[in-house]
TORLOKE-625751 format. One record per residue (C-alpha): residue number from 0; residue in three letters; x negated, y negated, z. Coordinates in Angstrom, 3 decimals. Each point is the difference from the previous one (the first is absolute). Example, Ala and Ser with C-alpha at 12.3 -4.5 7.8 and 13.67 -1.06 7.14 Angstrom:
residues 2
resi; resn; c1; c2; c3
0; Ala; -12.300; 4.500; 7.800
1; Ser; -1.370; -3.440; -0.660
This chain:
residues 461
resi; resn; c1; c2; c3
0; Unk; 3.154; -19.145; 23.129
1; Unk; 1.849; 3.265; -0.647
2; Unk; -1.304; 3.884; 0.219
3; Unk; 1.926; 2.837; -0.959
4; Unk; -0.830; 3.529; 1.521
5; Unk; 2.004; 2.560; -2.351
6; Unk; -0.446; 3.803; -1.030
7; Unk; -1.139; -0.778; -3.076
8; Unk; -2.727; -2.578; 0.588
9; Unk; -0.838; -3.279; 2.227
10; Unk; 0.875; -2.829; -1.514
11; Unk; -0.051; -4.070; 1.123
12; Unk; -1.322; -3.851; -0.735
13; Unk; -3.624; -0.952; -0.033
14; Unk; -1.447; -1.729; 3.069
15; Unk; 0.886; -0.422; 3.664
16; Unk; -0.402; 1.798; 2.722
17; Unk; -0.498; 3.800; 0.159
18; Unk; 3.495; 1.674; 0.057
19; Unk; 1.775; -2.675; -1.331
20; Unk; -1.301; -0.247; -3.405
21; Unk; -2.086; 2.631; -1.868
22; Unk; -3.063; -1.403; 1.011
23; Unk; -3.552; 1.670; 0.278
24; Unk; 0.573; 1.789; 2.830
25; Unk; 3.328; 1.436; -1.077
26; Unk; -1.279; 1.425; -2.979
27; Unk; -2.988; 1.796; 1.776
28; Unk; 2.589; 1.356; 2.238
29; Unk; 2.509; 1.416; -2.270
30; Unk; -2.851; 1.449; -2.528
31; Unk; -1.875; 1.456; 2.846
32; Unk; 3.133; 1.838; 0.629
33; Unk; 0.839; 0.714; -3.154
34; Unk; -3.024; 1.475; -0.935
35; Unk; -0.640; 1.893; 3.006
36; Unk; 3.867; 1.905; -0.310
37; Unk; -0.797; 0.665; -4.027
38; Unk; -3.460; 1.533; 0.501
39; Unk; 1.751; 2.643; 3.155
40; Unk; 3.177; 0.666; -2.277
41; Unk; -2.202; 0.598; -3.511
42; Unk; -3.332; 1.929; 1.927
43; Unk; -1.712; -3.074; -2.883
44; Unk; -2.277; -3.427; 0.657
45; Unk; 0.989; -1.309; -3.469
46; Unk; 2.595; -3.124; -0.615
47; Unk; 0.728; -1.916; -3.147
48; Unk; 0.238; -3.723; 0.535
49; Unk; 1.377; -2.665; -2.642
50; Unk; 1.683; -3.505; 0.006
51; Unk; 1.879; -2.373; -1.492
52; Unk; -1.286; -3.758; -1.052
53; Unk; 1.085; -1.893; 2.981
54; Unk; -1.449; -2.598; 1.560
55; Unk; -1.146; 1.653; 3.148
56; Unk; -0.663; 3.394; -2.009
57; Unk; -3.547; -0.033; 0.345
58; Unk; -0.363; -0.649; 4.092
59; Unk; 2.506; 3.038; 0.408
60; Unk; -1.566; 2.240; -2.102
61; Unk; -3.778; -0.439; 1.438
62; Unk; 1.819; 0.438; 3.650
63; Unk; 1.732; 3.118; -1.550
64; Unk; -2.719; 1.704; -1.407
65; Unk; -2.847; -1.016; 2.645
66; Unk; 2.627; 1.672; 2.355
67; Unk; 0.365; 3.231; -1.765
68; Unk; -3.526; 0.055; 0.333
69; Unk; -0.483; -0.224; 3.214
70; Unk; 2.391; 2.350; 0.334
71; Unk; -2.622; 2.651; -1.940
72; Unk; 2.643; 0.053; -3.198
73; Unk; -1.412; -0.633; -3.499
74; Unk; 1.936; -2.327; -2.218
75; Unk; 0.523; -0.119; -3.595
76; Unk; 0.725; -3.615; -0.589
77; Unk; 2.305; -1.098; -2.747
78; Unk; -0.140; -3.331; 0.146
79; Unk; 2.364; -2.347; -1.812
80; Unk; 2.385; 2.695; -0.609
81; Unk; 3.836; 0.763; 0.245
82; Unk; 2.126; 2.375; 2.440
83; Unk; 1.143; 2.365; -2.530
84; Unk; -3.679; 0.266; -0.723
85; Unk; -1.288; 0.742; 2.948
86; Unk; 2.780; 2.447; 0.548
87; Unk; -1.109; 2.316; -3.076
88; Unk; -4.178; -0.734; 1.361
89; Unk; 1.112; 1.832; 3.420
90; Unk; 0.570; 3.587; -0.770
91; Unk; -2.652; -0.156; -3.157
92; Unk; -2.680; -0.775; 2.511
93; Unk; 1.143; 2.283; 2.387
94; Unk; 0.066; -2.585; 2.669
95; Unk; 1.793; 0.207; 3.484
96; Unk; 1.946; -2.818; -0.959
97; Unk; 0.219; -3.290; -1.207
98; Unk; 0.705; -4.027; 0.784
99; Unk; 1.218; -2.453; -1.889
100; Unk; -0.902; -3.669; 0.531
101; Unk; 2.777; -1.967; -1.002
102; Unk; 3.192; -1.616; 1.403
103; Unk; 2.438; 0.789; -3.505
104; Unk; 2.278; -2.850; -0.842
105; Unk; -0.749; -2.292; 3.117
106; Unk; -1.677; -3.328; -0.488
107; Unk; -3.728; -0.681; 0.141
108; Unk; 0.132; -0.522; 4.146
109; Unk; 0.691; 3.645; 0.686
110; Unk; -2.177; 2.704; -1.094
111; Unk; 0.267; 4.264; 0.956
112; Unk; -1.061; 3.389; 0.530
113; Unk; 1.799; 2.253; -1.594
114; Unk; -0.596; 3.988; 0.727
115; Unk; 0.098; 2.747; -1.886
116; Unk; -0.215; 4.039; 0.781
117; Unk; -2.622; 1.943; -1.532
118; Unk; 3.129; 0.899; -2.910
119; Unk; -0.796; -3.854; -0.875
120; Unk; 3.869; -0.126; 1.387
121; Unk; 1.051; -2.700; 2.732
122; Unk; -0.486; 1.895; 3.557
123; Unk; 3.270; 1.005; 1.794
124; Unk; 1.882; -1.140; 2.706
125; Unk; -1.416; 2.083; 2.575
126; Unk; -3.852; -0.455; -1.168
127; Unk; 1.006; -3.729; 0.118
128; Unk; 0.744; -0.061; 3.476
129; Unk; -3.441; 2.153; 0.533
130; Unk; -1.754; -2.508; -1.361
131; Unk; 1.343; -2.779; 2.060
132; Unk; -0.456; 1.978; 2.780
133; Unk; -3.483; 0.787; -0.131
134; Unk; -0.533; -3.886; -0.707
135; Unk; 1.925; -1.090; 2.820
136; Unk; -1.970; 2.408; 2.122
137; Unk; -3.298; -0.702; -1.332
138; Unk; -0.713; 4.020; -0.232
139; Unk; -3.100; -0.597; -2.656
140; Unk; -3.535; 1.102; -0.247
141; Unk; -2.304; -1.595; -2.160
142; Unk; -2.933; 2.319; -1.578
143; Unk; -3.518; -0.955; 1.233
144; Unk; -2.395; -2.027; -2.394
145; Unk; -1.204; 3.583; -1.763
146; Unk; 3.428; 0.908; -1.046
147; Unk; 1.235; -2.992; -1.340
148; Unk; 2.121; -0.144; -3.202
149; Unk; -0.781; -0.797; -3.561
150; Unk; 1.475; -2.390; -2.476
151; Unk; 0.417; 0.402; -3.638
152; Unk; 1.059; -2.389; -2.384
153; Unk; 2.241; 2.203; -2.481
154; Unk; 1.727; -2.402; -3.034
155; Unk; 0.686; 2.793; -2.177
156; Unk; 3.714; 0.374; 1.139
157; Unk; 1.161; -2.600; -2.255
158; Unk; -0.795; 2.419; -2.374
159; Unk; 0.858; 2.923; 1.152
160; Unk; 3.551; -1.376; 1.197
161; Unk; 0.686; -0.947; -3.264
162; Unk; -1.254; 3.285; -1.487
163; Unk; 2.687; 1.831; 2.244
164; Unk; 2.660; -2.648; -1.096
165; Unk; -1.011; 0.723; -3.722
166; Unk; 0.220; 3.835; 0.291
167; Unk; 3.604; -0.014; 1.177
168; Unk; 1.791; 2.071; -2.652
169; Unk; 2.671; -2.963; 0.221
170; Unk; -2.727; -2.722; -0.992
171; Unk; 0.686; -0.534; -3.494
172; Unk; -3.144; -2.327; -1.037
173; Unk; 1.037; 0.640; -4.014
174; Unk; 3.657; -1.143; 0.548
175; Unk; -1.386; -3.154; 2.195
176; Unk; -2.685; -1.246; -2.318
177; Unk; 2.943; 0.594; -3.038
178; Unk; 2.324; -2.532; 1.432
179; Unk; -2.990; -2.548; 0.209
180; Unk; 1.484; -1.671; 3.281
181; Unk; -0.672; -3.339; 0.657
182; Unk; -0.608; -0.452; 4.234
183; Unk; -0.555; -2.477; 2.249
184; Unk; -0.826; 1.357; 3.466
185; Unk; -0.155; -1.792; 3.346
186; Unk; -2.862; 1.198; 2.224
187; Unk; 0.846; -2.461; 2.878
188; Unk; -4.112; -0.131; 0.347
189; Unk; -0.206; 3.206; 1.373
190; Unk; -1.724; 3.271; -0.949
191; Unk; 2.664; 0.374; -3.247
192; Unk; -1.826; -2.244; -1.368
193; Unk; -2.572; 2.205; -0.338
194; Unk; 1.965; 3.687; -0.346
195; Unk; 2.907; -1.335; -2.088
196; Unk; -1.458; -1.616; -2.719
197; Unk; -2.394; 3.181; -0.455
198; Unk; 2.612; 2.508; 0.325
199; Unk; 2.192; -1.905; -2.617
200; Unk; -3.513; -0.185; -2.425
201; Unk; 0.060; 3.817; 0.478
202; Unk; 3.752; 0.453; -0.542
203; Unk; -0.558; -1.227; -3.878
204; Unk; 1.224; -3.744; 0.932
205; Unk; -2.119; -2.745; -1.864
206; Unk; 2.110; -2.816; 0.513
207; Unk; -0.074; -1.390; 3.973
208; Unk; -0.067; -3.286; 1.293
209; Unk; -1.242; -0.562; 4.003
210; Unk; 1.702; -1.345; 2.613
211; Unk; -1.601; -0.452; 3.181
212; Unk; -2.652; 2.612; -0.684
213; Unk; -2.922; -1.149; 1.774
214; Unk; -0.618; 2.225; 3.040
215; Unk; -0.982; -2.899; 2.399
216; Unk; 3.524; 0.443; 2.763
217; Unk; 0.746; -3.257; -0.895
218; Unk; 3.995; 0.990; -0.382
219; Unk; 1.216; -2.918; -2.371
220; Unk; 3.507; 0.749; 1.531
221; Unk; 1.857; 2.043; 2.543
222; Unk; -1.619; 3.931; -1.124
223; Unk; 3.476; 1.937; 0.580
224; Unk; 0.869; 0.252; -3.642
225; Unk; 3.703; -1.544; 0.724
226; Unk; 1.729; -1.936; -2.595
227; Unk; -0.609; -3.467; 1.206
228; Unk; -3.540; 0.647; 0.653
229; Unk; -0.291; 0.842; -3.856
230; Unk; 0.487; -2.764; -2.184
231; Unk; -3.001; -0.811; -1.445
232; Unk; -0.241; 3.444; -1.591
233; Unk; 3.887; -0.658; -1.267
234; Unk; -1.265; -2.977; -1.869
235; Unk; -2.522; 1.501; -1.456
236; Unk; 1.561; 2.888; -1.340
237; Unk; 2.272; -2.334; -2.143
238; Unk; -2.988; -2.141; -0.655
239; Unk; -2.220; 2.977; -1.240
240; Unk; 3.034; 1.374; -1.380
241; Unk; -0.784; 3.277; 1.757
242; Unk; 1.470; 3.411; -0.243
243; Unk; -0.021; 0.123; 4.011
244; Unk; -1.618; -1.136; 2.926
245; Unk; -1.374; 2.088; 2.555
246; Unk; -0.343; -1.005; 3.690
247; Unk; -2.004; 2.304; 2.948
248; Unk; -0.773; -1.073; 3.513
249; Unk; -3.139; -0.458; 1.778
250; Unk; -0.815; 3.423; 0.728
251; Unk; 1.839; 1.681; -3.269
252; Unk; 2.826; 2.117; 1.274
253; Unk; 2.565; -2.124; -0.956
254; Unk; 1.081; -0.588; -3.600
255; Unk; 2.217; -2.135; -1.266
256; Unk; 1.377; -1.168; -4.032
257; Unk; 0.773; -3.412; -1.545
258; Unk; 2.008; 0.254; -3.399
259; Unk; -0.626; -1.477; -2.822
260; Unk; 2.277; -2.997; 0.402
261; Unk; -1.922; -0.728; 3.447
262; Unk; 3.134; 1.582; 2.017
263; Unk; -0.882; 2.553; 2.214
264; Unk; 0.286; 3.824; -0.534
265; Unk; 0.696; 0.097; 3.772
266; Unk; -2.100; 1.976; 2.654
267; Unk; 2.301; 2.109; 1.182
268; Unk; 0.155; 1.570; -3.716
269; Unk; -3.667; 0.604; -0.274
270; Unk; 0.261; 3.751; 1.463
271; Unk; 3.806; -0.152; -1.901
272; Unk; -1.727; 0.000; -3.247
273; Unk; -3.124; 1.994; 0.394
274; Unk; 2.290; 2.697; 1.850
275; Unk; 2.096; -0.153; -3.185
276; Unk; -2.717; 1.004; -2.463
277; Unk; -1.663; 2.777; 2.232
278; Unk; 3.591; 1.700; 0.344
279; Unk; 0.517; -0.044; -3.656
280; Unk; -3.255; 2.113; -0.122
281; Unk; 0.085; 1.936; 3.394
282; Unk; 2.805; 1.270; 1.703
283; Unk; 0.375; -0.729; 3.724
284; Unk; 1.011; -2.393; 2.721
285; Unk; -0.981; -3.221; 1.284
286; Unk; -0.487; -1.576; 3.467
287; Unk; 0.275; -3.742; 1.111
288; Unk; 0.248; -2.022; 3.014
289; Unk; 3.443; -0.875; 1.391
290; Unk; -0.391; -3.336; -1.163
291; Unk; -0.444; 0.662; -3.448
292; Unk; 2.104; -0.813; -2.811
293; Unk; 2.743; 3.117; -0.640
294; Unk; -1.165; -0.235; -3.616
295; Unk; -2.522; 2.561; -0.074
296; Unk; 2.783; 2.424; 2.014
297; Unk; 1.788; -0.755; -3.284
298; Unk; -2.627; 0.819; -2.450
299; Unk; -0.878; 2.845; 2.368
300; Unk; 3.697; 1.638; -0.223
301; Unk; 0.482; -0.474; -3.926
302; Unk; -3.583; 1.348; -0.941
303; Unk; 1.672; 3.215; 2.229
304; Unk; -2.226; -0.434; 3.507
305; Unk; 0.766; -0.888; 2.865
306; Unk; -1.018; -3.213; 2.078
307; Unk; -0.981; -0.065; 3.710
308; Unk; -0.687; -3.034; 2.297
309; Unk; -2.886; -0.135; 2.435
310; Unk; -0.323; -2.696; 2.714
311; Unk; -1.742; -3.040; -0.555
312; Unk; -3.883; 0.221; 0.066
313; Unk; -2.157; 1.797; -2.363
314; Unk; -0.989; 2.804; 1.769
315; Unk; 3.476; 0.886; 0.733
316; Unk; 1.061; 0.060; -4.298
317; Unk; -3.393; 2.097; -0.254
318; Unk; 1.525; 2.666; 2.363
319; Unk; 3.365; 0.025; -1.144
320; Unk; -1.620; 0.290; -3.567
321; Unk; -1.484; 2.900; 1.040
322; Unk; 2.693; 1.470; 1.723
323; Unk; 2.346; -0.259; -3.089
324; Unk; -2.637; 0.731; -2.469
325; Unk; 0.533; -3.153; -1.850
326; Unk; -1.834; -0.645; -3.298
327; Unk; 0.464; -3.992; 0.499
328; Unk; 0.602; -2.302; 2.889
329; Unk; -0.986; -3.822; 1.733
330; Unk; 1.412; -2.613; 1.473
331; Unk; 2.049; -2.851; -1.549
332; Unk; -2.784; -2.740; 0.863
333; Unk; -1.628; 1.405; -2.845
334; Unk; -2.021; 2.879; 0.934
335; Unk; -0.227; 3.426; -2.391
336; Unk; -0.748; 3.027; 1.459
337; Unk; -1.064; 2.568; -2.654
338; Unk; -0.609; 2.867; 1.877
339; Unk; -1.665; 1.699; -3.389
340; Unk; -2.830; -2.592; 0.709
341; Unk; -0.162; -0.618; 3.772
342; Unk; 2.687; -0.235; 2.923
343; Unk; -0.548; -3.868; 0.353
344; Unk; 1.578; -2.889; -1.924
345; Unk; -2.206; -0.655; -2.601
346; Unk; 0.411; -3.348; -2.516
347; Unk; -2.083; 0.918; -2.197
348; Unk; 1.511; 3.551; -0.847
349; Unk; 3.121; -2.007; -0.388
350; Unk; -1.061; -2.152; -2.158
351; Unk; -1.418; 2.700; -2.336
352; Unk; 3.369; 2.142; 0.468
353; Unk; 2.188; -3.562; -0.570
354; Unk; -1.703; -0.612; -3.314
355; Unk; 0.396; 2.957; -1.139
356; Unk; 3.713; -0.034; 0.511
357; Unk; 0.015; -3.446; -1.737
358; Unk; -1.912; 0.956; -2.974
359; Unk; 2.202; 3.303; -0.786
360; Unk; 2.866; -1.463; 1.094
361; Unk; -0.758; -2.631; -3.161
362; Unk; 2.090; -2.802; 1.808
363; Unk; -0.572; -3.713; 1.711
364; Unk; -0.382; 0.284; 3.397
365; Unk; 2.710; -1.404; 0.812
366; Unk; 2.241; 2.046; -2.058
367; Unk; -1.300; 3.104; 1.895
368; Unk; 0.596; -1.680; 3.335
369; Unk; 3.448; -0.801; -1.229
370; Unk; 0.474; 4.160; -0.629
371; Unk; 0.288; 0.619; 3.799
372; Unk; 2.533; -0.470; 2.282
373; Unk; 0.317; -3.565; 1.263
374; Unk; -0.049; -0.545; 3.833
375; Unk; -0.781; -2.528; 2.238
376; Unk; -1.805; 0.304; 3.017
377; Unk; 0.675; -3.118; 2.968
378; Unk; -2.213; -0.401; 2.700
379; Unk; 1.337; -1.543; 3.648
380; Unk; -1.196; 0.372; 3.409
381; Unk; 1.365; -1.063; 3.173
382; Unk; -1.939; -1.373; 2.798
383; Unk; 1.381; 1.416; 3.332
384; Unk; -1.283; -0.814; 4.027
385; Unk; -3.473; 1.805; 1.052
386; Unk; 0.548; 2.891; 2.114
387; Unk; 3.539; 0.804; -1.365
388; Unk; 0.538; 3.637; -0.806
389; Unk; 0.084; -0.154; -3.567
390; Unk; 0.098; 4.082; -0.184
391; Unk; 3.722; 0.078; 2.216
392; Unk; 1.051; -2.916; -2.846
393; Unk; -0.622; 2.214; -2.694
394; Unk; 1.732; 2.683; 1.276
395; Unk; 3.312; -2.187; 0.424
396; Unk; -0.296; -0.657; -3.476
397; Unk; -0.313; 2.889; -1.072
398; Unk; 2.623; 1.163; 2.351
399; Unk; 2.535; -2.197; -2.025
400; Unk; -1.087; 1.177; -3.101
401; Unk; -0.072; 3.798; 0.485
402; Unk; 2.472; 1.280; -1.924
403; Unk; -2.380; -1.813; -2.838
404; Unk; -3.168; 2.003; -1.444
405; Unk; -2.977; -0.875; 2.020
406; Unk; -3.347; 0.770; 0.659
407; Unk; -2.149; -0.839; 3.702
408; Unk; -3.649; 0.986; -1.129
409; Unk; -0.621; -3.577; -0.271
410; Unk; 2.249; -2.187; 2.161
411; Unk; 3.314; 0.444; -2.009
412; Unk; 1.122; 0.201; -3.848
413; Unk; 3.396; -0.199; -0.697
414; Unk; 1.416; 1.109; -3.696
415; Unk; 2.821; -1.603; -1.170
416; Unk; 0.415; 2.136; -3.433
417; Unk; -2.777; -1.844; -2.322
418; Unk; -0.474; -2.135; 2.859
419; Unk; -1.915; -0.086; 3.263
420; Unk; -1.159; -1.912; 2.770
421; Unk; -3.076; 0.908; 1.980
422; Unk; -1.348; -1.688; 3.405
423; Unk; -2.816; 0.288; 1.430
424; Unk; -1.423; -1.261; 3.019
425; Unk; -4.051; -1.650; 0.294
426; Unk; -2.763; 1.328; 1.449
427; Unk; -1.671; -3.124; 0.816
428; Unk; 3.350; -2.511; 0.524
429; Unk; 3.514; 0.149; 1.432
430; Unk; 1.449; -0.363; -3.148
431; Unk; 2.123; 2.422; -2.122
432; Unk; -0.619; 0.098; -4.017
433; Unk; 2.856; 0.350; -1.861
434; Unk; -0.146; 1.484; -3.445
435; Unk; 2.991; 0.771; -2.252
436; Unk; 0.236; 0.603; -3.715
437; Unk; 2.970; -0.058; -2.428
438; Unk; 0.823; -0.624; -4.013
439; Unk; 0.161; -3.592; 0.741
440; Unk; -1.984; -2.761; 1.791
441; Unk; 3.314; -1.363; 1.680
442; Unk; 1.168; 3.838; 0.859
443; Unk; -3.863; 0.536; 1.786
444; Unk; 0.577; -3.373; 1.859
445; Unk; 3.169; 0.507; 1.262
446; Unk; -0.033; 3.330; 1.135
447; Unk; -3.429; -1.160; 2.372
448; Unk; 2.483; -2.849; 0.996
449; Unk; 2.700; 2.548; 1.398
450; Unk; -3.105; 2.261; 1.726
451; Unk; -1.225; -2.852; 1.671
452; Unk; 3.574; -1.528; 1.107
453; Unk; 0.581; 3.232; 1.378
454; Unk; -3.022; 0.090; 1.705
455; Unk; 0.523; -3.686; 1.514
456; Unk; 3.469; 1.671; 1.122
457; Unk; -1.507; 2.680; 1.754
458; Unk; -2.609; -2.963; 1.856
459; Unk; 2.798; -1.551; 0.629
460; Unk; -1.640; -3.427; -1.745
């Protein structure tokens, strides 16, 4: 049994005992708290609750919203809905904040509450640790049985997230229903199987076939919208001889493309090339995570902005978005931040922004993909003793490689001209990841073989 106590939400397996798992007791707990810190900070007793299709979706959510209750905090209850949808619901219904049951790209086991400000934005470092504090202290009052909260079933945010989507003067639905795409999508049997296949019905598409679409949690394979969890939908974009496949996980902030010839467009160029067609119609700059592809920085510099990286972690691209004014920005797992829309990464205003770009662009997928620069990205980690100071490591490394450009907002990046290497050390395991990206697959590889030899010299193993 596993439980995760982060800033940005509480997240762990189902079952076993309280504080091990995210059990019953755990999630009264850490929604009391919640609740109880966004009701003081917003001077509100509203919350917007919604889910994903997972298994153990319904059990959390009656625990969630019974607590909010109790708690004297009305709810507006989403249901079966998506986090970028429940991120726009927040500040429309003027509520103190929101939550977000689901646990993302994890398998069925593990489910989540995610939390959200009354901006519908991920809460910050500092009200994280608020939050766990109050839990950990049990500071709550519940409200007496006159002051109880309401509930309200609300299902008109399908709609009206789509309605946003639509309005976005970069939503072309003309230009999408012209090219008469051909799509099969992969829904992993989540709550895109409800939004997608709407949103694409609105977007002027006629012709899409379902995969996995059947909202039960049932995930027919592993949810994190990798490559070699995806090839069903490969075959059967040759086999339906479809202009593209489209891919979203669980909860619908992450987005990923198959091409027509079943190869994949790649995740990390998701954001690449729906920052590419909002800088060829609005000037500005983009944001990613550190370990992101340095393709968008390229389509960044020659569209005349300028590219900034943010730590890893959504809340931290969101402020360094904000800070830099950037039109664009995400995270190479797949996520699109569209800032015009909402500061959260949102798969469905990707997928409206990506098929616009596709049907202008009057090229195969795969023939756009091939238009941006080609990197690869390799992903190592190295598994080091408990207890050992993984921080005084780092710093040795980046000792040796100081005359080097670097950055240290997250563990250390190292640029080697079009190249770079960044480490990073776990939260929840002595391990360090190793990422590194280069022009070549056997370039990427090698270059996290030299980090890591050095880093065995420095252990002395």
């Amino acid at each position: 049994m596993t439980l995760i106590k982060s800033i940005s939400g509480i997240r762990g397996t189902i079952g076993g005992a309280a504080g091990e798992g995210l059990t019953p007791l755990d999630i009264v707990k850490f929604t009391s708290a919640f609740g109880s810190w966004a009701v003081k900070k917003a001077g509100v007793k509203k919350m917007v609750v919604g889910r994903d299709a997972r298994i153990s979706g319904t059990m959390v959510n009656n625990l969630v919203i019974g607590t909010l209750q109790g708690l004297g905090i009305d709810v507006i209850d989403l249901g079966l809905s998506t986090t970028p949808t429940v991120e726009v619901a927040v500040p429309l219904e003027k509520a103190a904040g929101g939550i977000i049951i689901t646990a993302s790209h994890n398998p069925k086991q593990w489910n989540a509450l995610k939390l959200l400000n009354g901006n519908g934005e991920f809460i910050s470092d500092a009200d994280g640790k608020e939050v766990l504090t109050i839990a950990e202290n049990s500071e709550v009052v519940f409200a007496d049985v006159d002051s109880l909260g309401n509930v309200v079933q609300n299902e008109s945010y399908l709609q009206k997230h789509i309605d946003l989507i639509l309005a976005l003067p970069l939503v072309d639905t003309a230009a999408i229903a012209n090219a008469n795409f051909k799509v099969v999508i992969d829904c992993v049997n989540s709550t895109g199987g409800i939004y997608v296949p709407e949103l694409l019905k609105a977007l002027g598409v006629q012709t899409i076939h379902e995969l996995y679409c059947e909202p039960n949690g049932h995930f027919p394979h592993n949810p994190e919208p990798l490559p070699e969890n995806l090839t069903a939908i490969s075959a059967e974009v040759v086999a339906k001889q479809a202009d593209l496949g489209i891919v979203v996980d669980p909860d619908v902030d992450r987005l990923c493309f198959v091409n027509e010839d079943g190869s994949m467009f790649g995740e990390e160029y998701t954001l690449v090339a729906v920052a590419d067609y909002v800088l060829q119609h609005t000037k500005g700059n983009t944001v990613s995570n550190l370990s992101s592809t340095r393709a968008l920085r390229d389509v960044t510099e020659a569209a005349g902005g300028t590219y900034a990286a943010a730590a890893v972690g959504e809340v931290n691209v969101v402020n360094r978005m904000k800070e830099t004014g950037a039109v664009i920005g995400g995270e190479g797992n797949g996520g699109v931040i569209y800032p015009e829309l909402h500061y959260g990464r949102d798969a469905l205003a990707g997928i409206a922004l990506f098929l616009t770009h596709l049907a202008k662009s009057g090229k195969p997928i795969s023939v756009l993909k091939s238009s941006y620069p080609d990197y690869f990205i390799s992903k190592n980690k190295i598994e080091l003793q408990p207890g050992m100071d993984i921080d005084g490591l780092l710093l040795k490394v980046e000792e040796k490689y100081k005359h080097q450009p670097y950055s240290t907002i997250d563990g250390l990046k190292i640029e080697f001209d079009k190249e770079w290497v960044h480490l990073r050390k776990s939260n929840t395991e002595p391990i360090i990841r190793i990422y590194s990206e280069s022009r070549s697959e056997q370039t990427a590889n090698q270059l996290a073989e030299k980090i890591i030899a050095d880093i065995k010299g420095i252990l002395g193993i």
